[in-house]
PyMOL Python script that loads the backbone (N, CA, C, O; Angstrom):
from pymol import cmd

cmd.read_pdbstr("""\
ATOM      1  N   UNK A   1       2.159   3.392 -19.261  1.00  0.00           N
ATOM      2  CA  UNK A   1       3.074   2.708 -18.368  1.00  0.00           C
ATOM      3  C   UNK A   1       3.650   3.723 -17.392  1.00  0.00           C
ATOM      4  O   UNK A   1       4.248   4.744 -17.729  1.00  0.00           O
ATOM      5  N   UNK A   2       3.348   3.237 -15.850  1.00  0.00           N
ATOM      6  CA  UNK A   2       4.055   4.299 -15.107  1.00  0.00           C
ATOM      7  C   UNK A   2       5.434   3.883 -14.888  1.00  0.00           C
ATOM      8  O   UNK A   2       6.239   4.807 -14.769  1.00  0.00           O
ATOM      9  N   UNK A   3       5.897   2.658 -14.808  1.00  0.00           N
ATOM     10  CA  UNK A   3       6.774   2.083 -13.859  1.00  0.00           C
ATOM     11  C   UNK A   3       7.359   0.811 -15.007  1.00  0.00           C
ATOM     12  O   UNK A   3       6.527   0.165 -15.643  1.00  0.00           O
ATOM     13  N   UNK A   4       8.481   0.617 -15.133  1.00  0.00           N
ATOM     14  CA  UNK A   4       8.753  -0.323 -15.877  1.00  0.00           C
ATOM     15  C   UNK A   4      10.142  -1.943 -15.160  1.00  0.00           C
ATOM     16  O   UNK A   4      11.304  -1.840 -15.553  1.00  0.00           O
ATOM     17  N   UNK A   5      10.033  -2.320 -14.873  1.00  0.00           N
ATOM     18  CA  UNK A   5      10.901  -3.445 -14.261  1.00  0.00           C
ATOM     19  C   UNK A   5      12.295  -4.138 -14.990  1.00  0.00           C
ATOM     20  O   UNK A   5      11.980  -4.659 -16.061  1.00  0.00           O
ATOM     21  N   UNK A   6      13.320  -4.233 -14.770  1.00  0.00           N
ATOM     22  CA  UNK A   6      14.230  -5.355 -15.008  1.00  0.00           C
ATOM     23  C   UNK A   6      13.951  -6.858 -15.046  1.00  0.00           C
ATOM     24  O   UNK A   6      12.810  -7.292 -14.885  1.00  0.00           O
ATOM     25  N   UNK A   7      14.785  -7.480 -15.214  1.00  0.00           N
ATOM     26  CA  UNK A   7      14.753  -8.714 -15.332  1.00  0.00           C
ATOM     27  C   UNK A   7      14.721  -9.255 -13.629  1.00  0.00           C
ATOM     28  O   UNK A   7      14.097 -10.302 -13.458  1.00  0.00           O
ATOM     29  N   UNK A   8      15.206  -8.760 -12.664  1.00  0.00           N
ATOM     30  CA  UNK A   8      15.275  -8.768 -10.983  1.00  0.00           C
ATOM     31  C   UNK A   8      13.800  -8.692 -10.757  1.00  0.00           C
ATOM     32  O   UNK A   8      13.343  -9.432  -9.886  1.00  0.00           O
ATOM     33  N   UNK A   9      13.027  -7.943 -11.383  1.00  0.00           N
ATOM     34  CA  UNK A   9      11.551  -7.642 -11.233  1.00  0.00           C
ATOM     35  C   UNK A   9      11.636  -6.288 -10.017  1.00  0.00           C
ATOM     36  O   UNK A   9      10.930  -6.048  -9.037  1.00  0.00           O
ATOM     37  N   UNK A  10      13.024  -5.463 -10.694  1.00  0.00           N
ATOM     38  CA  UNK A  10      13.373  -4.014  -9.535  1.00  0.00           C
ATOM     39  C   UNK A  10      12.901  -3.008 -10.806  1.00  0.00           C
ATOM     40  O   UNK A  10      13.183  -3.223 -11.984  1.00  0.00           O
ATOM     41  N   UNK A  11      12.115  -1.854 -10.301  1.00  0.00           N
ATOM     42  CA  UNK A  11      12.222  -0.364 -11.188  1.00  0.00           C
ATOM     43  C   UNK A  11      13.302   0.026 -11.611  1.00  0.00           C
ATOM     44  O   UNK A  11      14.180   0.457 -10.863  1.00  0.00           O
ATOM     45  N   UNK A  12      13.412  -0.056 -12.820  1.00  0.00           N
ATOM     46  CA  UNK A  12      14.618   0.674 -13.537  1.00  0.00           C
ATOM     47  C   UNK A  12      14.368   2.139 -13.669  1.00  0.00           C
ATOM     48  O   UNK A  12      13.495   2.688 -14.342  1.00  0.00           O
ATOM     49  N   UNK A  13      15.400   2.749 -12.813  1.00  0.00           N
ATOM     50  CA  UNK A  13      15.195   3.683 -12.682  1.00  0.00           C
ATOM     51  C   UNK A  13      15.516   4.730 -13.221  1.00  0.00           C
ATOM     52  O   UNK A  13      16.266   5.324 -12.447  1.00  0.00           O
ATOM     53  N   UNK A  14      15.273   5.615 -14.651  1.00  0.00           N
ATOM     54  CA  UNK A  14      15.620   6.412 -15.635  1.00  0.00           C
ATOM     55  C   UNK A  14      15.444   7.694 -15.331  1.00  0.00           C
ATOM     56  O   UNK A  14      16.462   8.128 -14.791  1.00  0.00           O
ATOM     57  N   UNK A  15      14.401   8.691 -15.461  1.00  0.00           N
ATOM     58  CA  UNK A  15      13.542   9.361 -15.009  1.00  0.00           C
ATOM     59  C   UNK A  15      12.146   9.700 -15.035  1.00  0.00           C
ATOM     60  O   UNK A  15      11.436   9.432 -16.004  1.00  0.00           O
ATOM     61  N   UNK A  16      11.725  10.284 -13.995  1.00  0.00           N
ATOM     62  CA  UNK A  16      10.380  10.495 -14.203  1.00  0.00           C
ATOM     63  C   UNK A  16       9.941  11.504 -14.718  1.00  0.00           C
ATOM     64  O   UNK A  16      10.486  12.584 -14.491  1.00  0.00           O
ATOM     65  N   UNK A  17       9.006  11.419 -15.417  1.00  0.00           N
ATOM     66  CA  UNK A  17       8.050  12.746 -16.090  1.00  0.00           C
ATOM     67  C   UNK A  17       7.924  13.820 -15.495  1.00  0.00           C
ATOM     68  O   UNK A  17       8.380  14.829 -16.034  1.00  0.00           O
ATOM     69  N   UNK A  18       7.310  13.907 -14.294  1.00  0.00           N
ATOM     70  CA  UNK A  18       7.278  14.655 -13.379  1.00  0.00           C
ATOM     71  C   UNK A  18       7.460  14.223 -11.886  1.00  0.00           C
ATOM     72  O   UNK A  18       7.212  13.150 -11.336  1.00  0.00           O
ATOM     73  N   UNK A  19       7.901  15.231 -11.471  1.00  0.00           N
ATOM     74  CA  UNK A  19       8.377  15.150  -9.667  1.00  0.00           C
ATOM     75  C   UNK A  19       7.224  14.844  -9.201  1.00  0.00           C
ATOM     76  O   UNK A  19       6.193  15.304  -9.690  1.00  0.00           O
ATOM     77  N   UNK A  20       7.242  14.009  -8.172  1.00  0.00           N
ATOM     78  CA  UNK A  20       6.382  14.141  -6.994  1.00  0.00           C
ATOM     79  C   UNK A  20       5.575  15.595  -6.575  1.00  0.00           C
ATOM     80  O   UNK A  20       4.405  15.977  -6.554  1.00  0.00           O
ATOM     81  N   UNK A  21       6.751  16.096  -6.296  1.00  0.00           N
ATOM     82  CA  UNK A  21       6.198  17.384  -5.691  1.00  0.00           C
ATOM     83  C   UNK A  21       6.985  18.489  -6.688  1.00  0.00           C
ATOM     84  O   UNK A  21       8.063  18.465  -7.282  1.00  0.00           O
ATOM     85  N   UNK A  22       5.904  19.460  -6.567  1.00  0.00           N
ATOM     86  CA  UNK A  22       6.231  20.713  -7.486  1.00  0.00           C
ATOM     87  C   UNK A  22       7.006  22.015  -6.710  1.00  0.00           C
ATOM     88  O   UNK A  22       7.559  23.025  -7.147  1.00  0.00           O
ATOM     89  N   UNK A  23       6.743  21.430  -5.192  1.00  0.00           N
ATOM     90  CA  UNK A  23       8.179  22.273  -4.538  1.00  0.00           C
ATOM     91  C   UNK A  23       9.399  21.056  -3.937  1.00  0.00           C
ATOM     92  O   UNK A  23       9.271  19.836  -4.044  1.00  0.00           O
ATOM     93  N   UNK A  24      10.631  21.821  -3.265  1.00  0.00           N
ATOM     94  CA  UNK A  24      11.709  20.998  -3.204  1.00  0.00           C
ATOM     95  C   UNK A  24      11.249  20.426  -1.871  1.00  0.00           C
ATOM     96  O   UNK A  24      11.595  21.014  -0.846  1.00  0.00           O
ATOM     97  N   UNK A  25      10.525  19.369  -1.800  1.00  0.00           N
ATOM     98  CA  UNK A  25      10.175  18.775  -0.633  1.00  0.00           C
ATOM     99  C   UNK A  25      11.237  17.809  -0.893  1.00  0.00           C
ATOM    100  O   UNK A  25      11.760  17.377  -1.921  1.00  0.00           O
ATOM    101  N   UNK A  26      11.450  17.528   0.814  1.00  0.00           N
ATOM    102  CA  UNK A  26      12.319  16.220   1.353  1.00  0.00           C
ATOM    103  C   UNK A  26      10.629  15.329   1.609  1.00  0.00           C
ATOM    104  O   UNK A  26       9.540  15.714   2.035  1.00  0.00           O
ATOM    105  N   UNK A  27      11.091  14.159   1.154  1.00  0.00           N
ATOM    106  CA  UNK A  27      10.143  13.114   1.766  1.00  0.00           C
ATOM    107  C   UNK A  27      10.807  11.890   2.211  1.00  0.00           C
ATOM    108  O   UNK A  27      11.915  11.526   1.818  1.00  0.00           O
ATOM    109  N   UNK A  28       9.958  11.182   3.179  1.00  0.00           N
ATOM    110  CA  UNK A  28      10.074   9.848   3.729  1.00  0.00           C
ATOM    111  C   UNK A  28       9.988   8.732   3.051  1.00  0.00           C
ATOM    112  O   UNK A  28       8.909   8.149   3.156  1.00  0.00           O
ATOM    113  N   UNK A  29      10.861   8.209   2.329  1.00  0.00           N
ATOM    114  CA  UNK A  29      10.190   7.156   1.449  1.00  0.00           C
ATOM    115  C   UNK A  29      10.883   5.774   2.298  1.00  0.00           C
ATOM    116  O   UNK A  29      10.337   4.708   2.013  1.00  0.00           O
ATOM    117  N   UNK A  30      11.807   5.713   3.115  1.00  0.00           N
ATOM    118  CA  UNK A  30      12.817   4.307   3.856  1.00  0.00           C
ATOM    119  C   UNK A  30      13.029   3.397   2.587  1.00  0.00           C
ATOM    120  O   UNK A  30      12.809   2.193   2.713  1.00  0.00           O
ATOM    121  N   UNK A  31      13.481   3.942   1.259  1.00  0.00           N
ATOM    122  CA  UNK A  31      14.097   3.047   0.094  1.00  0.00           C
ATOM    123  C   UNK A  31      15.285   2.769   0.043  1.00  0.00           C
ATOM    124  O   UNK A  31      14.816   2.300  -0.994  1.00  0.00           O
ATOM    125  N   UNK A  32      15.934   2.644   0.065  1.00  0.00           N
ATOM    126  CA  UNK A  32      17.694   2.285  -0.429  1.00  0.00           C
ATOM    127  C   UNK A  32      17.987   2.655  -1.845  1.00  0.00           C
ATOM    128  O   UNK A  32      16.955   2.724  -2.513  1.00  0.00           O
ATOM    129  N   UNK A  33      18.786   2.844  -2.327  1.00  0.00           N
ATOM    130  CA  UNK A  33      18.601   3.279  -3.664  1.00  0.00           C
ATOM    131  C   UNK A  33      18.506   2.127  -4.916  1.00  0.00           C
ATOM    132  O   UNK A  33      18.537   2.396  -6.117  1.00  0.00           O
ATOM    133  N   UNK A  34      18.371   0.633  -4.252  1.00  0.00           N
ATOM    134  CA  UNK A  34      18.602   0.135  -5.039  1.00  0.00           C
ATOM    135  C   UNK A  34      16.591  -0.817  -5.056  1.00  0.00           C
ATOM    136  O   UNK A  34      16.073  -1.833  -5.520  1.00  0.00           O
ATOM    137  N   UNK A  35      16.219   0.308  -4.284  1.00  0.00           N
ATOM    138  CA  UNK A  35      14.598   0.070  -4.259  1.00  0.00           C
ATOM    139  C   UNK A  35      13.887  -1.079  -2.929  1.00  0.00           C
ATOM    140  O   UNK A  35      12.788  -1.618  -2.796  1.00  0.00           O
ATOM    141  N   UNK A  36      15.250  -1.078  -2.060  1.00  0.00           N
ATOM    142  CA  UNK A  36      15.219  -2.608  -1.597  1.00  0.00           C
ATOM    143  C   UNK A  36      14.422  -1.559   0.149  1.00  0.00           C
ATOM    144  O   UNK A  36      14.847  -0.437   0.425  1.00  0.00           O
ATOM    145  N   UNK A  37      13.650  -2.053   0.758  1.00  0.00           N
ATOM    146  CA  UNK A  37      13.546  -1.695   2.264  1.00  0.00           C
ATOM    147  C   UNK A  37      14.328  -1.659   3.142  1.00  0.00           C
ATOM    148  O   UNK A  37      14.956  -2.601   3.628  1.00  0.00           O
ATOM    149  N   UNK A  38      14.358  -0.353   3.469  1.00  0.00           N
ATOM    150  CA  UNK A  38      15.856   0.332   4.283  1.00  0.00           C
ATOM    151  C   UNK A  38      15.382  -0.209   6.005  1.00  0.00           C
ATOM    152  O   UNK A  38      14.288  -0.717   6.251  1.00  0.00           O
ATOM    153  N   UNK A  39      16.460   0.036   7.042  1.00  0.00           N
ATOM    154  CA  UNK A  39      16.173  -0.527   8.422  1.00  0.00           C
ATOM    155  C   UNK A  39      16.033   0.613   9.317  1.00  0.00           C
ATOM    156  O   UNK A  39      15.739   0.448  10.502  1.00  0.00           O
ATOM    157  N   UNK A  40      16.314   2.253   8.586  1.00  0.00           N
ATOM    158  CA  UNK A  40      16.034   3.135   8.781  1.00  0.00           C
ATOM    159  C   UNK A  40      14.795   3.562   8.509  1.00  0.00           C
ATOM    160  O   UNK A  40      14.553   4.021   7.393  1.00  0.00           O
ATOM    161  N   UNK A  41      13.654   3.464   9.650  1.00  0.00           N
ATOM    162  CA  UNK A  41      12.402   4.214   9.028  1.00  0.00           C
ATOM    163  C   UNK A  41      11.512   4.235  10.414  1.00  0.00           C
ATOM    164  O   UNK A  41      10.456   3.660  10.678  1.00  0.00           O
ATOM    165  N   UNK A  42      12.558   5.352  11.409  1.00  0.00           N
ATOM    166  CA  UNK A  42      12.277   5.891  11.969  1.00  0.00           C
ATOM    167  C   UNK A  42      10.880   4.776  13.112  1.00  0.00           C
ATOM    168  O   UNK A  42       9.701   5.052  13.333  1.00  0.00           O
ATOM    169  N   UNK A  43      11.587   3.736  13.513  1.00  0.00           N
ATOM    170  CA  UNK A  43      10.795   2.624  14.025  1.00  0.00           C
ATOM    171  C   UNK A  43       9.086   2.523  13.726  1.00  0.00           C
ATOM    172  O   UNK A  43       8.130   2.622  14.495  1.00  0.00           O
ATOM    173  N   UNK A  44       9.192   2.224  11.908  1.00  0.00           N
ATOM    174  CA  UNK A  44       8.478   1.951  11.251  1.00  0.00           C
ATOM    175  C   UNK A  44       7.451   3.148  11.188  1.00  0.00           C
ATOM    176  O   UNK A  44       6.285   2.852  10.929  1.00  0.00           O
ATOM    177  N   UNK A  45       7.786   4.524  11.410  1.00  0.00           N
ATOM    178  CA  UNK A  45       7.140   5.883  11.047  1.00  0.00           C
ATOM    179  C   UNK A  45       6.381   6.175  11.876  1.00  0.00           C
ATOM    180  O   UNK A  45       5.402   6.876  11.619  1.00  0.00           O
ATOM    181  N   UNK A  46       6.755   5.501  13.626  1.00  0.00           N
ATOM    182  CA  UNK A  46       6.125   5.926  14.472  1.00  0.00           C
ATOM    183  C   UNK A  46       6.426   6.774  15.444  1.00  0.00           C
ATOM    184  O   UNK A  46       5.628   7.128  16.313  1.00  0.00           O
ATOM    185  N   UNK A  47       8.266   7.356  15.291  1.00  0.00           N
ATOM    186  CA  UNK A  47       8.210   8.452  16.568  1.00  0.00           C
ATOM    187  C   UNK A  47       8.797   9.687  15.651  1.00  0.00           C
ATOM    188  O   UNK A  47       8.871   9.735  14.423  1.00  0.00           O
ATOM    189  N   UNK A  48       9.225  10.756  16.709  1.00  0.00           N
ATOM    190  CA  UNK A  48       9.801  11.871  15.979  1.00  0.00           C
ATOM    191  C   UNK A  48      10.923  12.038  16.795  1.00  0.00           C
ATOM    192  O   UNK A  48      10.712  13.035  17.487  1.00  0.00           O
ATOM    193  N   UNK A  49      12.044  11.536  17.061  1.00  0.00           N
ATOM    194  CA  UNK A  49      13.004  11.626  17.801  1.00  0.00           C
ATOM    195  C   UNK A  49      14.416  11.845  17.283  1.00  0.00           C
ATOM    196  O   UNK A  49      15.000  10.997  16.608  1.00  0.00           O
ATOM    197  N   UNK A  50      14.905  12.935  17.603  1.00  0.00           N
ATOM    198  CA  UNK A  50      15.957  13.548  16.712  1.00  0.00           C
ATOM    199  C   UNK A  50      17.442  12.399  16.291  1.00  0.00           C
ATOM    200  O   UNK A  50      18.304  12.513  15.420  1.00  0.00           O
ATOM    201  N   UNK A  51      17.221  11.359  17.326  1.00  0.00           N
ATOM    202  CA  UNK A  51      18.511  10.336  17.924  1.00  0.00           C
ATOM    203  C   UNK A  51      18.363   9.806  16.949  1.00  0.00           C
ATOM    204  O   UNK A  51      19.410   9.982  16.325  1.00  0.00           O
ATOM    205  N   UNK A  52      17.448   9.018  16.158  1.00  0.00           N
ATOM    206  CA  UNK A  52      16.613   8.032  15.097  1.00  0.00           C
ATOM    207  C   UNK A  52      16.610   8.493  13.901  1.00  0.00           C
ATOM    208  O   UNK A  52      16.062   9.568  13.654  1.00  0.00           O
ATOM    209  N   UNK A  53      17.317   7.644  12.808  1.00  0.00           N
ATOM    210  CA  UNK A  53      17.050   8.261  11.554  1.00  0.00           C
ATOM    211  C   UNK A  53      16.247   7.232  10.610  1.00  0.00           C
ATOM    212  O   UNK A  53      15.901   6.076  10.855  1.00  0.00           O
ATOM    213  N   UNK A  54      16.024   8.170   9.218  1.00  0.00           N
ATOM    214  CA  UNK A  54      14.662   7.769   8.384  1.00  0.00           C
ATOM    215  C   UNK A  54      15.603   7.573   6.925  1.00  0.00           C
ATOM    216  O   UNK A  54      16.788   7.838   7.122  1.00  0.00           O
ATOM    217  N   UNK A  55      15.371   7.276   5.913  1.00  0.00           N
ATOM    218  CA  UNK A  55      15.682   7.528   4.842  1.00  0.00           C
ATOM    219  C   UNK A  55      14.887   8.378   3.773  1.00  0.00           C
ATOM    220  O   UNK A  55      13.722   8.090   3.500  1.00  0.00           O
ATOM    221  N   UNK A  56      15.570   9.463   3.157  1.00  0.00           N
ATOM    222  CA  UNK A  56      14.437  10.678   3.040  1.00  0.00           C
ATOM    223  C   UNK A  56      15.064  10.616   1.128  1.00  0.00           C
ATOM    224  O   UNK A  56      16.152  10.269   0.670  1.00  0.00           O
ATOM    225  N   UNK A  57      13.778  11.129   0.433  1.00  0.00           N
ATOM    226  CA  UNK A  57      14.040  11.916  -0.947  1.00  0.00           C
ATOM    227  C   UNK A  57      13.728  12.793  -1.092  1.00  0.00           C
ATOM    228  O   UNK A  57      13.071  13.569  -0.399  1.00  0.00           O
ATOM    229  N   UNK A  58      14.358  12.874  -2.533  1.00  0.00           N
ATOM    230  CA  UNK A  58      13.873  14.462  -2.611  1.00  0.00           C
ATOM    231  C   UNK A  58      12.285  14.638  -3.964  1.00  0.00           C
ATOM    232  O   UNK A  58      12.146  14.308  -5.142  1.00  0.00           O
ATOM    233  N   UNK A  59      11.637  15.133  -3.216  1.00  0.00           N
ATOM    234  CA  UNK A  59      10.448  15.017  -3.465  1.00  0.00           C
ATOM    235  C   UNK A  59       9.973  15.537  -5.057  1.00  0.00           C
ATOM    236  O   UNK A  59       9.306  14.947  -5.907  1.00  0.00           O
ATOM    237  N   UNK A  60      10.644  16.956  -5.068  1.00  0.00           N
ATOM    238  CA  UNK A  60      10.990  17.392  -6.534  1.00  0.00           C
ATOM    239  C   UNK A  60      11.838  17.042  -7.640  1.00  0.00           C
ATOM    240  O   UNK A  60      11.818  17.656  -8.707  1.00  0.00           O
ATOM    241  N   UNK A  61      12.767  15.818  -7.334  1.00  0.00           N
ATOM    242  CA  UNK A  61      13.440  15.315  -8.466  1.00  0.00           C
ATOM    243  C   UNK A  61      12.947  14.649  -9.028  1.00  0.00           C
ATOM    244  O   UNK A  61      12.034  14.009  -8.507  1.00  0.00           O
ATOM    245  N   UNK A  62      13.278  14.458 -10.337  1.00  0.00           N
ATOM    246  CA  UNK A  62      12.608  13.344 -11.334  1.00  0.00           C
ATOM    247  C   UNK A  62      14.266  11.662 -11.453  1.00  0.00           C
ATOM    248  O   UNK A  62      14.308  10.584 -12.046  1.00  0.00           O
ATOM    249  N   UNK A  63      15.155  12.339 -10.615  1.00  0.00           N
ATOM    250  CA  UNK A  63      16.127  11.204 -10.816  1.00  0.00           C
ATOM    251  C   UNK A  63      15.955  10.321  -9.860  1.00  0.00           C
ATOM    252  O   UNK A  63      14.979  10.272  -9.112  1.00  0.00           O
ATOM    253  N   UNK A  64      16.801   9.672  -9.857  1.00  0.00           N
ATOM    254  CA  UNK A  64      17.105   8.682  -8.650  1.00  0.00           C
ATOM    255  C   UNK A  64      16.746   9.317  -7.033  1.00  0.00           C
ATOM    256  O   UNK A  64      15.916   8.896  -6.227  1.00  0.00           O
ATOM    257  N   UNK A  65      17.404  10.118  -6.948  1.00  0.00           N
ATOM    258  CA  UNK A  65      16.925  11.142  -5.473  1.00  0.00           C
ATOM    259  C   UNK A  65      16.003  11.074  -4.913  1.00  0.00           C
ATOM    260  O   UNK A  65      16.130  11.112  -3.689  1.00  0.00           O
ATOM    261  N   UNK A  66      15.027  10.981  -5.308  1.00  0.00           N
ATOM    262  CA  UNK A  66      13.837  11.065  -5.371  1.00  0.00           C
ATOM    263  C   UNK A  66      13.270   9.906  -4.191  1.00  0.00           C
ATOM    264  O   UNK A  66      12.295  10.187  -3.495  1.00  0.00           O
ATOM    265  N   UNK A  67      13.960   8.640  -4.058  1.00  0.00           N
ATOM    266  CA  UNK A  67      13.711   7.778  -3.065  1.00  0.00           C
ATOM    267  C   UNK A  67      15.118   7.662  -2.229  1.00  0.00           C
ATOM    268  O   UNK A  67      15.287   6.872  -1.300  1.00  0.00           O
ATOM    269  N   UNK A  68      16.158   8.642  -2.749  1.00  0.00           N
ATOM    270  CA  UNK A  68      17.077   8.268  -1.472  1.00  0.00           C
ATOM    271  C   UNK A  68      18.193   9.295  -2.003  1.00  0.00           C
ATOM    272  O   UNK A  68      18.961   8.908  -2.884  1.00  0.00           O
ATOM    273  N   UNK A  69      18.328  10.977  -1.333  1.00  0.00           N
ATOM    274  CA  UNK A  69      19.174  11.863  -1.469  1.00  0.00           C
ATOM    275  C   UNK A  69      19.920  11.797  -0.074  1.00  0.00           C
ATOM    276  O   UNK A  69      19.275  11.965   0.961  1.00  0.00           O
ATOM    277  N   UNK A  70      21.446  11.523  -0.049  1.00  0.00           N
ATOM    278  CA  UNK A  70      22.209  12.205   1.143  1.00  0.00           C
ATOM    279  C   UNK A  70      22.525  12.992   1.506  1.00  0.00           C
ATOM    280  O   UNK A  70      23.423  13.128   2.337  1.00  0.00           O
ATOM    281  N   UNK A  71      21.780  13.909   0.917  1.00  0.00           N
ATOM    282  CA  UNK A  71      21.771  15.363   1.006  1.00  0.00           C
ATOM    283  C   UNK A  71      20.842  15.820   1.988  1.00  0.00           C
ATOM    284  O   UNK A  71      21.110  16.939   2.425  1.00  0.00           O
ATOM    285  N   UNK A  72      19.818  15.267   2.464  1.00  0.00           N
ATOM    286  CA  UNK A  72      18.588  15.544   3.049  1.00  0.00           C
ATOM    287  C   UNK A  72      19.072  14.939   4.585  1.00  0.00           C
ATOM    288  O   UNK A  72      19.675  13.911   4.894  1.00  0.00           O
ATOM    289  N   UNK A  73      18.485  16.140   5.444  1.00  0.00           N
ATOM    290  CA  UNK A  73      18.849  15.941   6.940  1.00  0.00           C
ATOM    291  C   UNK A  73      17.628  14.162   7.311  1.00  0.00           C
ATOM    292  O   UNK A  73      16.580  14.003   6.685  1.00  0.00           O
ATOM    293  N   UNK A  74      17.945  13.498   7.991  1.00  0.00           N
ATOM    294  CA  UNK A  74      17.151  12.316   7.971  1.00  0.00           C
ATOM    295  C   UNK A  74      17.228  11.978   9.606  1.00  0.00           C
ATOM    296  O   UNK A  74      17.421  10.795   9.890  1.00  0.00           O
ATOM    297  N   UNK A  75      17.084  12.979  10.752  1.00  0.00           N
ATOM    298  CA  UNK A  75      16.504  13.022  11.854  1.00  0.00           C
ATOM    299  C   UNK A  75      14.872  12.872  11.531  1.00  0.00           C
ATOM    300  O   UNK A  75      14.070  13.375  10.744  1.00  0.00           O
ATOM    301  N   UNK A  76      14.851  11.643  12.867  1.00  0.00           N
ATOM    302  CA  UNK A  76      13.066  11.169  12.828  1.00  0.00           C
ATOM    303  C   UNK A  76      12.390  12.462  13.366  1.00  0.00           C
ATOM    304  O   UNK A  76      11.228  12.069  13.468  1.00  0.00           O
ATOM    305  N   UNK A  77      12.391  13.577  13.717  1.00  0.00           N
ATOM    306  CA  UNK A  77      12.170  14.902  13.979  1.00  0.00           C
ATOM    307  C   UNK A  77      11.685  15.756  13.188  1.00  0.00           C
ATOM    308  O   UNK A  77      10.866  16.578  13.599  1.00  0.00           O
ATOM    309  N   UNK A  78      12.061  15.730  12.006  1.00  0.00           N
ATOM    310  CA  UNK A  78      11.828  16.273  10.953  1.00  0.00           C
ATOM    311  C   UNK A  78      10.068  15.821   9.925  1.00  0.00           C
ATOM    312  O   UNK A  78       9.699  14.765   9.411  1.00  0.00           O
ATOM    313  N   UNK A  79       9.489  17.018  10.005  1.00  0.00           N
ATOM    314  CA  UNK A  79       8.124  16.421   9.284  1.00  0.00           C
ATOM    315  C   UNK A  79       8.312  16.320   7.611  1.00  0.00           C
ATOM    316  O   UNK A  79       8.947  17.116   6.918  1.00  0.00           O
ATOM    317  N   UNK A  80       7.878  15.605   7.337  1.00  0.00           N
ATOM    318  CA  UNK A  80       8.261  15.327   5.440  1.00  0.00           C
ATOM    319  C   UNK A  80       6.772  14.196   5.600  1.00  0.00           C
ATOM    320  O   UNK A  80       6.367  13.343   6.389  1.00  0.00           O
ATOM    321  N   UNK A  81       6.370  14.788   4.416  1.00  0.00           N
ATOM    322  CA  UNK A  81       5.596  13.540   3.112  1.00  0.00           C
ATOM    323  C   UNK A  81       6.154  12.158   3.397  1.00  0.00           C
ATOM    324  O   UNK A  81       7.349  11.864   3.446  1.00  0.00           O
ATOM    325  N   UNK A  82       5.177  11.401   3.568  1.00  0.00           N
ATOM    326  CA  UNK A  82       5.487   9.966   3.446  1.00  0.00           C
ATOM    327  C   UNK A  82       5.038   9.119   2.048  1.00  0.00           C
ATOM    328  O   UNK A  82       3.934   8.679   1.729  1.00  0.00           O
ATOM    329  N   UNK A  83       6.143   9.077   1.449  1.00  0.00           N
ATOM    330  CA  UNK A  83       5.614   8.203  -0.338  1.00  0.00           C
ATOM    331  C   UNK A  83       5.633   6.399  -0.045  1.00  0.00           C
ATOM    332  O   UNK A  83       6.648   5.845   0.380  1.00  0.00           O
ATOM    333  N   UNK A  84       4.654   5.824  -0.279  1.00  0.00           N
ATOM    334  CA  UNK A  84       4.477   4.795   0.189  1.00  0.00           C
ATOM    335  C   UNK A  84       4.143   3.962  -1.268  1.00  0.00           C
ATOM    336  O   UNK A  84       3.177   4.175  -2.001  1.00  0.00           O
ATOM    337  N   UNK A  85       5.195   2.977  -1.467  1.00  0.00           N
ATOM    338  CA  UNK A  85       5.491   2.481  -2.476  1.00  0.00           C
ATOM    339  C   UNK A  85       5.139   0.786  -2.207  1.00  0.00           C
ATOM    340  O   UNK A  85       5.628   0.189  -1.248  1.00  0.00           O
ATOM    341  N   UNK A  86       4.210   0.114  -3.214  1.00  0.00           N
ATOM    342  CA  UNK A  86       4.144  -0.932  -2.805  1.00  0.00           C
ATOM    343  C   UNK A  86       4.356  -2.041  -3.911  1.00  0.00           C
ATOM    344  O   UNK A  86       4.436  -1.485  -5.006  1.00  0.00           O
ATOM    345  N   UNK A  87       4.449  -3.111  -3.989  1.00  0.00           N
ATOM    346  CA  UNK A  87       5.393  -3.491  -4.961  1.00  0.00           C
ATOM    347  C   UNK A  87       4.165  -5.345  -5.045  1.00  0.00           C
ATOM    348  O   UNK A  87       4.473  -6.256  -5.814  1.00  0.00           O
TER     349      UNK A  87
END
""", "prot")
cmd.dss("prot")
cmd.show_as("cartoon", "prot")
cmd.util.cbc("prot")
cmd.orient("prot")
């Protein structure tokens, strides 16, 4: 089992086994933290414009972060991994 669901039919989100990434990458994932599709995503991951923001994780966490740290600069400018989650 990679992924396990609630009763909502949302990822309950505990932790993961392993990170995404094995360095501290920021990535692009446009999740919300509550797994839902954010309105931030950088007009659908097509420009790089510093004005425009994305919703970014952190690529090396195994927590929650992982699809949505506020810690991470989230100018559409910025190159990051795109994790593309489909449901």
């Amino acid at each position: 089992t990679i992924f396990t669901t609630n009763g909502s039919s949302t990822f309950s989100f505990g932790a993961l086994t392993n990170a995404i990434s094995s360095s501290a990458a920021s990535v692009w994932t446009g999740l919300n933290s509550d797994w839902t599709s954010s309105t931030d995503h950088c007009t659908n991951w097509s420009i790089s414009n510093a004005s425009k923001a994305g919703i970014a994780g952190n690529g090396a966490a195994t927590d929650g972060t992982v699809i949505l740290d506020g810690s991470i600069d989230t100018k559409c400018n910025n190159l990051y991994y795109l994790i593309c989650v489909e449901q």
